[in-house]
C-alpha positions in Angstrom: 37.6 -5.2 4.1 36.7 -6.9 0.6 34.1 -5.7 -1.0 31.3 -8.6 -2.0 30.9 -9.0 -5.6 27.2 -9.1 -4.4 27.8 -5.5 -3.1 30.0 -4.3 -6.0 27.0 -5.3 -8.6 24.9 -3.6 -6.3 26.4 -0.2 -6.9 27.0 -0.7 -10.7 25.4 1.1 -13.6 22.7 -0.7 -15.1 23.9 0.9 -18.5 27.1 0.0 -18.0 25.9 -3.5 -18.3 23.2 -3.0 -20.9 26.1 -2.0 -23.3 27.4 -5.4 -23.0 24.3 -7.2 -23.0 23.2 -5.4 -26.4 27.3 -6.7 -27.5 26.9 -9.7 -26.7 23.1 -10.4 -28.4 24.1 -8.0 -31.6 27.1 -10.7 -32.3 24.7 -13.3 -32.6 22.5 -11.4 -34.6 19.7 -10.5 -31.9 19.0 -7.0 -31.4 18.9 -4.2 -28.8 15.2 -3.9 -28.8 15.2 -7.9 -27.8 17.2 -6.9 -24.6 15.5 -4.5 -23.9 11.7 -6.5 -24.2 13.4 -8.9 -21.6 14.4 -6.3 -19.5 10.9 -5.0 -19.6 9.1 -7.9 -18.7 11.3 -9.0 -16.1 10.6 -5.6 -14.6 7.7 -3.6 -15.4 9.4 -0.8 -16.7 8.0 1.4 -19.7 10.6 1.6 -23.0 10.9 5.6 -21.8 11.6 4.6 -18.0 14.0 1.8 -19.5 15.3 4.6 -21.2 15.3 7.3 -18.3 17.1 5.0 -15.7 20.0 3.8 -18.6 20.2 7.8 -19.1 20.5 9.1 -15.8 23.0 5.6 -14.9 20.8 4.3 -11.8 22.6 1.2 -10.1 21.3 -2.2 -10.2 20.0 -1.9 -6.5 18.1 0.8 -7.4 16.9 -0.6 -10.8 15.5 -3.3 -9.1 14.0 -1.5 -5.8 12.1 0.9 -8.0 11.0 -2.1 -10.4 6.9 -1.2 -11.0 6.2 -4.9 -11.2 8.8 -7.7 -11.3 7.2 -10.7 -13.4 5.4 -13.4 -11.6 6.9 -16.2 -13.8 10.4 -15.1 -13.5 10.5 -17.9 -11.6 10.2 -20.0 -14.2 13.7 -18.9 -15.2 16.3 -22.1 -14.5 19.1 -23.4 -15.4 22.8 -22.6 -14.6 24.5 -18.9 -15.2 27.9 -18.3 -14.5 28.4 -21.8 -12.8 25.0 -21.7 -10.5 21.6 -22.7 -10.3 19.5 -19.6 -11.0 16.9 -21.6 -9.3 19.2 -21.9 -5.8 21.1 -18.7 -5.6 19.7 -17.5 -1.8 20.0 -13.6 -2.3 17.2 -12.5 -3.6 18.9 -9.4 -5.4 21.6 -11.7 -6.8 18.9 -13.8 -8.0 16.9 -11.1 -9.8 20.4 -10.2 -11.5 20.9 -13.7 -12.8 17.1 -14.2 -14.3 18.2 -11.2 -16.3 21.3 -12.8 -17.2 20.0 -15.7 -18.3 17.2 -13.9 -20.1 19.8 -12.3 -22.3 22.1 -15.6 -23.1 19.0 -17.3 -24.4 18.0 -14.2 -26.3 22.0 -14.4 -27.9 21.6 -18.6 -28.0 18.7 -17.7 -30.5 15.8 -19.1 -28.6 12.2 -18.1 -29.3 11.4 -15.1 -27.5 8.1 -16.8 -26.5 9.8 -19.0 -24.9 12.6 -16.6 -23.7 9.5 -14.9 -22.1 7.9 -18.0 -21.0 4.6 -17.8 -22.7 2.4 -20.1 -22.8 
């Protein structure tokens, strides 16, 4: 039996990720500390529980299960990511995983971070 890429991101490292993510912003001349403000308040995590669960290589499951308070307006996170609608994706954990992915392409595109973090 095949294993889902649903299930297979699931089980991943969230710092095995959060390498690339920092790559991939730091070649557009963002920063590390930009990925990890989205992270933070997509999630409610602290900088030293961000740190903690990167450390101790928690899975994405778990990053998001443990979450101390995932933010009310990530829903205002749309657009398309990998060829589909943030907005549409029916899996709620898959859906979580692509608001952070988007978070991090605009941060590398250059956008405002106020607007990254939809303020105002």
């Amino acid at each position: 039996m095949a294993i889902s890429a649903s299930d297979r991101i699931r089980r991943t490292s969230v710092a095995s990720i959060h390498v690339h993510y920092v790559n991939k912003v730091e070649r557009k001349g963002r920063t590390r500390a930009q990925v990890d403000e989205v992270i933070r308040w997509l999630t409610g995590y602290s900088q030293p529980q961000l740190e903690a669960l990167l450390a101790d290589g928690t899975t994405f499951q778990d990053f998001f299960d443990r979450a101390p308070a995932m933010n009310p307006n990530r829903f205002l996170i749309t657009g398309l990511i990998c060829g589909h609608r943030v907005e549409d994706i029916e899996d709620p954990f898959m859906r979580e995983v692509r608001h952070l992915d988007k978070l991090v392409d605009e941060v590398a595109r250059g956008k405002a971070m106020e607007k990254v973090l939809r303020a105002g």
